[in-house]
N, C-alpha and C positions, 0 to 999 in steps of 0.2 A: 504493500500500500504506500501511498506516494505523500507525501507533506500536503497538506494544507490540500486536501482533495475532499470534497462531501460527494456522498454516496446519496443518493435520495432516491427511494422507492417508492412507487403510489402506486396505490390500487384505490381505482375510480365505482364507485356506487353509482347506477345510475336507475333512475325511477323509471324510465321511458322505453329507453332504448339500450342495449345491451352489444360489448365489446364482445366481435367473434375470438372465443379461446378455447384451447384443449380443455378435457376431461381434467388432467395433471394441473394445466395452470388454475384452473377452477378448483379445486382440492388446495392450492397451495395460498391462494390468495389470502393476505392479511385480513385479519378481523377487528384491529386494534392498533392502536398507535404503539412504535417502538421508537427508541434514542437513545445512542452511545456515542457520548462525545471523549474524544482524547483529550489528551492533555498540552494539546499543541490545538486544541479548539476544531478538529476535523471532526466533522457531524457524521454519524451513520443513522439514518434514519427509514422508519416505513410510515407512510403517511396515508392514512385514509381520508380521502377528500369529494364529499359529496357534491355531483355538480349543483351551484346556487339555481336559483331562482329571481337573483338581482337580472341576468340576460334574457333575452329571449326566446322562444321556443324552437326556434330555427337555429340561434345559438347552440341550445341545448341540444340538438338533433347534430348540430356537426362535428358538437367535444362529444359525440358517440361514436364516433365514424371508425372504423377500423383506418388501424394505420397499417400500413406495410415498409421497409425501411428500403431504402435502395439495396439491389442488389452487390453481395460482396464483388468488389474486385471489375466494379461499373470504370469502363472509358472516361474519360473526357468527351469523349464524342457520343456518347451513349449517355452521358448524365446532361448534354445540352438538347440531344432530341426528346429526352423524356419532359424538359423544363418547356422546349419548342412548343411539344404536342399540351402539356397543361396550359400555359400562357396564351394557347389558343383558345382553349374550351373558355378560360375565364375572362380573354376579350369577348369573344362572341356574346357570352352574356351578360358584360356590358352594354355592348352595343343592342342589346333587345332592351335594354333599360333607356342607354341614355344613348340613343341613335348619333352615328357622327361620320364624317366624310376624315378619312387616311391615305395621306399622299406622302411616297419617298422622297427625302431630299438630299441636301449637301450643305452645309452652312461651315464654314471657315474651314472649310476641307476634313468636315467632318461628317460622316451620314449620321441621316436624319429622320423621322416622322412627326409629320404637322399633321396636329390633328384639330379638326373644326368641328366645330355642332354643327345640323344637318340644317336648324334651322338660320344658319348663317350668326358668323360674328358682331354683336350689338351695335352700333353705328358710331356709342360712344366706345369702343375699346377697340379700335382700329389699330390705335397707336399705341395699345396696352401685349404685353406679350409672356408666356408663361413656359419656366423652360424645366422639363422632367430632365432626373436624372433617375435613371429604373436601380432595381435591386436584381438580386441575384449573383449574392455574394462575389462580386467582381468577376468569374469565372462565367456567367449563363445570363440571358435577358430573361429575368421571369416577370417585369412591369412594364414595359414601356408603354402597352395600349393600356392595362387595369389601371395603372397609375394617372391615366392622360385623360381618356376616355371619359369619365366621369368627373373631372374639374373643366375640362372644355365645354361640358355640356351645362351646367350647374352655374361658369363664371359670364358663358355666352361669350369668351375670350378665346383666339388660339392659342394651343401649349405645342411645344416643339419638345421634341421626345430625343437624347440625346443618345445616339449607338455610340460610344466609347470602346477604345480599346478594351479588350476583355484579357485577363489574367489566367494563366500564368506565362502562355507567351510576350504578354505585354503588362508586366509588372509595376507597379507605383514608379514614378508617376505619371504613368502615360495616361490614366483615365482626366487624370486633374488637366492634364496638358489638353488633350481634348476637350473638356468641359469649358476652361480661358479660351479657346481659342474659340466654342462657338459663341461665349458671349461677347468676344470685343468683334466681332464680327457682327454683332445685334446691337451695341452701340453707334454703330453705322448710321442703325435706323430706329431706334429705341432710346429714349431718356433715361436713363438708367432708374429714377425713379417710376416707371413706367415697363419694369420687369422684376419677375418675382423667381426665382429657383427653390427649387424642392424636389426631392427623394424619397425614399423607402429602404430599409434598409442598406445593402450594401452604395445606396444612391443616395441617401439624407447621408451616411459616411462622408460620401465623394461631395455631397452640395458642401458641408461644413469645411473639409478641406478644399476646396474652392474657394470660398468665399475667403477664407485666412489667404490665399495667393493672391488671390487679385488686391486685398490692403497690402500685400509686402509688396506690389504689381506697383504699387499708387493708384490702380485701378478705379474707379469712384461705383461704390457697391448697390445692390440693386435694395431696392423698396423694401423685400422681406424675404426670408428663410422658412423652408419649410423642413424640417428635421423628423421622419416619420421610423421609431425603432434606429439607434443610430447608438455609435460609440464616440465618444473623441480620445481616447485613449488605449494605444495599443500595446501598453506598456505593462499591460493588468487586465487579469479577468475578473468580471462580475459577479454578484453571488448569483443571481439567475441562470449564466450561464453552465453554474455545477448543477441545477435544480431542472431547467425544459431545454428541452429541445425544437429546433422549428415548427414542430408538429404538438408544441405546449408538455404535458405527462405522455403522452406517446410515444413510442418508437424508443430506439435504443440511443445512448448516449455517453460519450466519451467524455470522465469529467474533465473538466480543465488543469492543463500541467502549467508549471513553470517552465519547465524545458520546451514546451511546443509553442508556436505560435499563434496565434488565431489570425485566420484569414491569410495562413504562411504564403501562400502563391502568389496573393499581392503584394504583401510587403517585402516579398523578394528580402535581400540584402540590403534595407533602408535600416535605419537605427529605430526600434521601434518608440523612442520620445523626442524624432521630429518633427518640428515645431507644425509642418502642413501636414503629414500624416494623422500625427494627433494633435487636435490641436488646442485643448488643454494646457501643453506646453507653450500656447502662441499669446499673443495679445490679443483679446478679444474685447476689447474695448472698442465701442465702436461700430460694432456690428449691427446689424438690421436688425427692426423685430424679427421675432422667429419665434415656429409654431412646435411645438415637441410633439407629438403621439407615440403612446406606446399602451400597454395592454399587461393583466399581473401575472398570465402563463406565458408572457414573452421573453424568450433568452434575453433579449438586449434591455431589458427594462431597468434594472439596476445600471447598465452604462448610458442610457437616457437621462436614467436623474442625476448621475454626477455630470455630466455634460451639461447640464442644467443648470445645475448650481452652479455652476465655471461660469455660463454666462451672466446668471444671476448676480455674483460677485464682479462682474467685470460690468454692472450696470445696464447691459442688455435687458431693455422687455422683450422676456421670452415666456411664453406659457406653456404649462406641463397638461396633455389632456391623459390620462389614466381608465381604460374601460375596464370592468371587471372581467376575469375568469377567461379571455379571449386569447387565442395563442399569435405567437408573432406572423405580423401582416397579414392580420383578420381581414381586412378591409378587400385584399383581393378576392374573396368570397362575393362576389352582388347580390347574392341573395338577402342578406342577412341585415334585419336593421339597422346594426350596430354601424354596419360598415356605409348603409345609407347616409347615419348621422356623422359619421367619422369625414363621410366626403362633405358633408354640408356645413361643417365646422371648418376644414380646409377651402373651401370654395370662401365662404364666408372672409374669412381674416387673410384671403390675400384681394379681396375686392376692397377691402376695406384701407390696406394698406397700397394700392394699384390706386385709392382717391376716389373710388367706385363705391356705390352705397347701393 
């Protein structure tokens, strides 16, 4: 057993809907809470956790969902087609919510998706413009429409979806270099207050480091930040991160080392407490508002709220929104209320901050 590692084990209760499992695992599953802590503060733990009733029923029905884990010893080219084939099913069902027109582009020599509502951009937000930066742990695109789709539709603004280098052939900081170079290319034609960046995970990452380049750039930074599940610190793991997994108490999970990196393929050989990789280490004074989301079965939630507090201390209004019981980047679900109110909360605070009401 390795220092400073927690074990945490759940078995989930569920009133409704029931997790497909063996015979054996069903005989084995806990009935009670257990806890052994070291003496160097390493938790072992078995946790019985009934799904709440603070979410909703659709919530509830998809913390039922059987998980399956990737398969051992998956490609890189096998773990980007499976992310392809999901990232599909969960634009599509955007787009039966929040209908919208996608066109390929190229913006500072970088490709691109612009994405419009169908019922056309509002007459006042011509000159308003909204740039995603997707998730999919720098390695895979699993956001660029979930993420776009439904604030294009909602701001009545277009969002420009940024394809960035992907990891690990193109390790730190090639996504950040692509991300500068599509916006000083929309300074062209955008007033800096008059554009807004935002992310999801591995892409609220890359916004946050962004935004720190372009102040050391002298860059003049945009309206507002959207930081959705994000770390600014890669120097340290979170307690969540020894606790869920992307898929919340499901699936299997590797706790957090000291010796391993997180997100190694990105950070390539960078020092992990550079000042734009993490940038906690940076001066953050100064920065735009900025909008946090994250969720209490989310790995990244605990480095959400010190990223938080960083900017909090550096005088940043930044706000934290916290949804109950939800696993990281719930919101790519459209189904589910939470993720309705999640987009209408981010639609909201970057209209407001674009001057738009």
């Amino acid at each position: 057993m390795h220092r400073y590692v927690t074990v945490f084990t759940l078995s989930l209760i569920f009133s409704e809907h029931k997790q497909t499992t063996s015979a054996q695992q069903m005989q084995s599953k806990p009935s009670e809470d257990q806890s052994v802590v070291d003496a160097d503060g390493t938790a072992h733990l078995t946790r019985v956790v009934p799904v709440p009733y603070t979410v909703s029923p659709e919530a509830r029905a998809s913390l039922a969902k059987s998980v399956v884990d990737p398969p051992n010893g998956e490609t890189l080219a096998e773990k980007r087609a499976r992310t392809d084939a999901y990232h599909h099913v969960d634009a599509s069902a955007y787009l039966a919510l929040y209908p919208s027109h996608i066109k390929a582009g190229s913006i500072g020599g970088v490709p691109v998706q612009i994405i419009t509502p169908a019922t056309g951009v509002a007459g006042d937000r011509e000159d308003r413009i909204i740039v995603n930066l997707h998730g999919g742990g720098f390695t895979t695109d699993s956001g660029s429409l979930t993420e776009s789709i439904p604030i294009a539709t909602l701001t009545r603004t277009k969002v420009v979806a940024v394809l960035y280098r992907l990891a690990p052939e193109n390790p730190f900081p090639a996504a950040v270099q692509d991300a500068v170079a599509v916006y000083r290319e929309l300074l062209k034609t955008y007033q800096p207050n008059h554009i807004v960046v935002y992310g999801a995970s591995a892409g609220a990452i890359l916004t946050g480091q962004m935004a720190v380049k372009l102040k050391l750039l002298g860059l003049p930074l945009p309206a507002a930040l959207g930081l959705f599940s994000t770390t600014g610190d890669f120097s340290v793991f979170g307690d969540t991160q020894a606790i869920y997994t992307v898929t919340g108490v499901a699936g299997s999970l590797k706790p957090p080392r000291r010796d391993r990196q997180f997100l190694s393929e990105y950070v390539g050989a960078t020092n992990p407490k550079d000042p734009v990789l993490s940038p906690v280490y940076s001066d953050l004074k100064g920065m735009p508002p900025t909008l946090l989301l994250s969720s209490t079965r989310d790995m990244m939630l605990s480095s959400t709220t010190v990223l938080h507090r960083a900017l909090l201390r550096s005088g940043v209004d930044a706000q934290l929104v916290i949804f109950d019981a939800l696993n990281h980047g719930f919101w790519y679900e459209a189904g589910l209320p939470e993720s309705r109110e999640a987009n209408g909360i981010v639609a909201t605070f970057f209209l407001l901050h674009l001057g738009l009401k």
